[in-house]
Structure formats: structure tokens, C-alpha cells
N, C-alpha and C positions, 0 to 999 in steps of 0.2 A: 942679732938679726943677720938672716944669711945674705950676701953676695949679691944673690939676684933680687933678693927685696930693698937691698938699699938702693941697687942702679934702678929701680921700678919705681921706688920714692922719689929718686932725684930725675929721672925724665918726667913725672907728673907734675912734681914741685916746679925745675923749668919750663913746662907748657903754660902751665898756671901764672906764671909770670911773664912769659909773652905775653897768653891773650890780656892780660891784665895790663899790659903796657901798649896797649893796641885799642882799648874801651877807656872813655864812648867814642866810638868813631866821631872822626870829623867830617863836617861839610863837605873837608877840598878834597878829602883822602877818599870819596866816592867819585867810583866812575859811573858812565853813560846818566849821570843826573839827570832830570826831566828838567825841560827849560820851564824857567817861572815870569809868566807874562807881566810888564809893568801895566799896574793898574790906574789909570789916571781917572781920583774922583770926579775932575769935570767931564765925565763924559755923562753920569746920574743927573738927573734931575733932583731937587731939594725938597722938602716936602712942600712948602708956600707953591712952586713954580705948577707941581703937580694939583695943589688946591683951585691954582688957575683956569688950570688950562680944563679940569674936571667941570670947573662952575663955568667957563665960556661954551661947553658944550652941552650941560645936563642941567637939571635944577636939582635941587636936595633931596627932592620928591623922587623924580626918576629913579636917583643914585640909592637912595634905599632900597627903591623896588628892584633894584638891577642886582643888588649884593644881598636880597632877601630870595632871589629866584633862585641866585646861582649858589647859595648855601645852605641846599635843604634837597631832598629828595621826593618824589609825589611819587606812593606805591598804586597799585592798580585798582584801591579802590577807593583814592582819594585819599587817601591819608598822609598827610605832609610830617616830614623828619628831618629834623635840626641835627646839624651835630657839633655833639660840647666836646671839651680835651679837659681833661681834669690836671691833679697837680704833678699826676705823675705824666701825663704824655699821654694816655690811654683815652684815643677816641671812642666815641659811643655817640648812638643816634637817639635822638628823644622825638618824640611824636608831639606834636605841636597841636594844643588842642582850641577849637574852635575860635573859643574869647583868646586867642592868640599869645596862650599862657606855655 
């Protein structure tokens, strides 16, 4: 092996082994980090408090009609569409037919 392919092997060989001693980076060893805001769970409502406060204002009745309105589309010539999500994540609209099938 001539001269200049062994010093060629041996600066790639030591690069190789910096960056290899340098991964994975660390948390501390980044700069300008983004600050990470503390999340304090009491500031959420729980679902019960939410059940409440939904039935001191609505009846069951409303509450369906209200998440039956806002989940569906009316095209222009009346025809109402649902939209399903399958298992993959792929939304799709279904037309909702009259007997509410």
C-alpha cells in the first residue's frame, strides 16, 4: 500500500472515531435548546368534571344533535356525509342514507 493510501486510511479511520465518540449526542452538549414549558396536569379538566359541566348545560339530546351537526357535511343538494377513519388513519366521507344508516 503506497504512502499516501495509508495516511488516507488513517485520517478516515481517526474521523471515524471522533464522530463515533461524539454520538448520540447529548441533551447538555446542545446549544440554543428550545425551552420545554412545565406542564402542570391541574390546569385539564378530568373527564367526570367535563361530564358535568356538559350535563349542567345541554341534555343528551342536544349533545348528540350538536356532535351529529358538527360531524358531517350537507353537499348542495342535501345529501349529508359522515366521515369514518379506518385502521390505517385514512379519512373518507360516507353519505348517510335517509333511515340514518
Amino acid at each position: 500500500m503506497s504512502i499516501e493510501l495509508k495516511n488516507a486510511v488513517r485520517i478516515v479511520t481517526d474521523a471515524v472515531d471522533v464522530i463515533s465518540k461524539r454520538f448520540p449526542i447529548k441533551w447538555e452538549d446542545i446549544t440554543n435548546k428550545p425551552t420545554i414549558p412545565n406542564i402542570d396536569v391541574a390546569d385539564f379538566y378530568t373527564k367526570e368534571e367535563i361530564e358535568k359541566i356538559v350535563a349542567d348545560l345541554y341534555t343528551k339530546e342536544e349533545v348528540d344533535k350538536i356532535l351529529n351537526a358538527n360531524n358531517q357535511l350537507v353537499s348542495q343538494d342535501g345529501t349529508v356525509w359522515k366521515p369514518t377513519i379506518d385502521n390505517n388513519g385514512v379519512v373518507s366521507w360516507k353519505k348517510v342514507m335517509p333511515n340514518g344508516q
